[in-house]
C-alpha positions as a Markdown table, in Angstrom:
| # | Residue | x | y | z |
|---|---|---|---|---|
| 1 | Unk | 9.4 | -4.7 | 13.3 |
| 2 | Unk | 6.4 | -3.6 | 14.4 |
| 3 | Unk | 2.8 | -5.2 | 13.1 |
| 4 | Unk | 0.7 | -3.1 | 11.3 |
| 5 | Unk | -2.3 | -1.6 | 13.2 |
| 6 | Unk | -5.8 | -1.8 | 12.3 |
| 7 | Unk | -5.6 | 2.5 | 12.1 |
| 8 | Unk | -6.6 | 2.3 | 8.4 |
| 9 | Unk | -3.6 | 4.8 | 8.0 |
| 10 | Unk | -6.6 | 7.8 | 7.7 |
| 11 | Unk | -7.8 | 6.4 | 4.6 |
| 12 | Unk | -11.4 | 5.1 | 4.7 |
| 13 | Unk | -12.5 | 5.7 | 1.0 |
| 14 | Unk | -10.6 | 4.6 | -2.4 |
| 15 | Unk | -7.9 | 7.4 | -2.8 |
| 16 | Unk | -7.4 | 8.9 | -6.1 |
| 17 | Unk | -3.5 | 9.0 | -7.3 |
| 18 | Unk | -2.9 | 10.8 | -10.7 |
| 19 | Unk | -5.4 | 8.5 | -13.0 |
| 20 | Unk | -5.6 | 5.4 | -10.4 |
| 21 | Unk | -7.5 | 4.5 | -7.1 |
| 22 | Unk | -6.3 | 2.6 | -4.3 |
| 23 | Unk | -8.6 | 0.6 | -2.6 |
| 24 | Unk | -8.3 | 0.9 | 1.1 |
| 25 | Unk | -7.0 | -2.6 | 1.1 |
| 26 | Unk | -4.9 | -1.9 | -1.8 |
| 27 | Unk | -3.7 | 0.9 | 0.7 |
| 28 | Unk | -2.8 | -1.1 | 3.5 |
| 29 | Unk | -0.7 | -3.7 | 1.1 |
| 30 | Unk | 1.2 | -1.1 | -0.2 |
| 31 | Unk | 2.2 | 0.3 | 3.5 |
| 32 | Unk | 3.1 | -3.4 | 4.1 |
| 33 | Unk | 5.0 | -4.2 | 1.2 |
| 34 | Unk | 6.7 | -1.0 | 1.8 |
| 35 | Unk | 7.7 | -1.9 | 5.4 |
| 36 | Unk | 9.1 | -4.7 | 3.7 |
| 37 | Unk | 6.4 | -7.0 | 4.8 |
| 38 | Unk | 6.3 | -10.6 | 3.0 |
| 39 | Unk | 2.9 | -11.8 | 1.5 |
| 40 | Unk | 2.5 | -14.4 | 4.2 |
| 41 | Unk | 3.1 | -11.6 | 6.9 |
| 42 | Unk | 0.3 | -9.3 | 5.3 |
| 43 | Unk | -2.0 | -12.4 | 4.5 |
| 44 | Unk | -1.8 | -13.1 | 8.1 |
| 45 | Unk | -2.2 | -9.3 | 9.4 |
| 46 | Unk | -5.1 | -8.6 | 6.9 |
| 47 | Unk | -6.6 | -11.9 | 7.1 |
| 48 | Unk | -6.7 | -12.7 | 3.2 |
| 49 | Unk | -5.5 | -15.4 | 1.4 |
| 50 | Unk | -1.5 | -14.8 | 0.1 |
| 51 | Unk | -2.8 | -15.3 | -3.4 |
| 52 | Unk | -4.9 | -12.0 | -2.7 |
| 53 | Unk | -2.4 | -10.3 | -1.6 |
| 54 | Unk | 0.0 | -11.1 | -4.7 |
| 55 | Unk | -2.9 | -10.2 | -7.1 |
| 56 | Unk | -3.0 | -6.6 | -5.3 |
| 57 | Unk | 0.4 | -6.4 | -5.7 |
| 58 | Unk | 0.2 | -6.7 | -9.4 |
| 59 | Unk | -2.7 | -4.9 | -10.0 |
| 60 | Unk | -1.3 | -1.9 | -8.5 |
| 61 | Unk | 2.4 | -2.6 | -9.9 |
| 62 | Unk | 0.7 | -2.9 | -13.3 |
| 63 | Unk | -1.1 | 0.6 | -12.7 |
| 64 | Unk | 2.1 | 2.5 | -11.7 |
| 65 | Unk | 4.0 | 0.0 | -13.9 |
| 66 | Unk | 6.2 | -1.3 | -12.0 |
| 67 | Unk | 8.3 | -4.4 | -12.6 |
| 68 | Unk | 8.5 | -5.8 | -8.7 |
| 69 | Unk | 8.1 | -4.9 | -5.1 |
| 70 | Unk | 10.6 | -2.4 | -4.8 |
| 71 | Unk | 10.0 | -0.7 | -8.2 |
| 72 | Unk | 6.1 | 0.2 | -6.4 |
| 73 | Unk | 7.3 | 1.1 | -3.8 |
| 74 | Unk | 9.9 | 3.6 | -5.4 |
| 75 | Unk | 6.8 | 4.3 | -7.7 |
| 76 | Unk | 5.0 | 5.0 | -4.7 |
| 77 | Unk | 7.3 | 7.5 | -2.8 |
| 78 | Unk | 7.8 | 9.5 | -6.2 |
| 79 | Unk | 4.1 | 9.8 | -7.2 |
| 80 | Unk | 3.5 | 11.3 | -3.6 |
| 81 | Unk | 1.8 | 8.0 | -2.8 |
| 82 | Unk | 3.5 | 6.9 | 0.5 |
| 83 | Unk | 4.6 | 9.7 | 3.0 |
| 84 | Unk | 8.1 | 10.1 | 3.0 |
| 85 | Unk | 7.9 | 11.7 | 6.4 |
| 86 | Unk | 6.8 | 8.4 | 8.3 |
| 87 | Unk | 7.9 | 5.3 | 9.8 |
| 88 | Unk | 6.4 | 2.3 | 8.7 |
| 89 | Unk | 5.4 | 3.9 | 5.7 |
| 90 | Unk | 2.1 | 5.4 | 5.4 |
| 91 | Unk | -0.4 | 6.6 | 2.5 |
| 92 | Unk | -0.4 | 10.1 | 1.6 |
| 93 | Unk | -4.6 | 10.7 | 2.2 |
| 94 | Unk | -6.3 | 13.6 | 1.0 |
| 95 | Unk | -8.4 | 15.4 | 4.2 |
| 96 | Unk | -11.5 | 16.7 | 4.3 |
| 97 | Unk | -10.3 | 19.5 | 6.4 |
């Protein structure tokens, strides 16, 4: 699989999504945890602890109320979140343009 790059998926302020922001690192967790990513894997790639990357997790599983990983991430592609037109998953950013 291949390691998430350092892109910022497009996203370089908080993106609203219905009556909750994502932080741009909340943004980049969710595209890992989507890709299936373990918190040790992202910890690494992200350079935060894995404890911060579990509290992201359920701070944005508590906004879209989701039980576990996969339940955000099916949260996710329903809310228009995540793309469902890319490979590893990517945020759905607003443009400017």
């Amino acid at each position: 699989m291949r390691a998430m790059d350092n892109d910022q998926s497009g996203c370089e302020v908080s993106q609203p999504v219905g009556d909750c922001v994502l932080s741009p690192v909340q943004a980049r967790i969710l595209e890992g945890v989507a890709a299936g990513f373990s918190s040790g894997r992202l910890s690494r790639e992200l350079y935060l602890s894995s404890k911060t990357i579990d509290y992201h997790v359920r701070v944005m599983s508590d906004k879209l109320q989701a039980s576990n990983r996969v339940a955000l991430v099916s949260r996710a592609f329903v809310l228009q979140i995540l793309r469902a037109d890319s490979w590893p998953p990517r945020i759905a950013c607003e443009t400017g343009d």
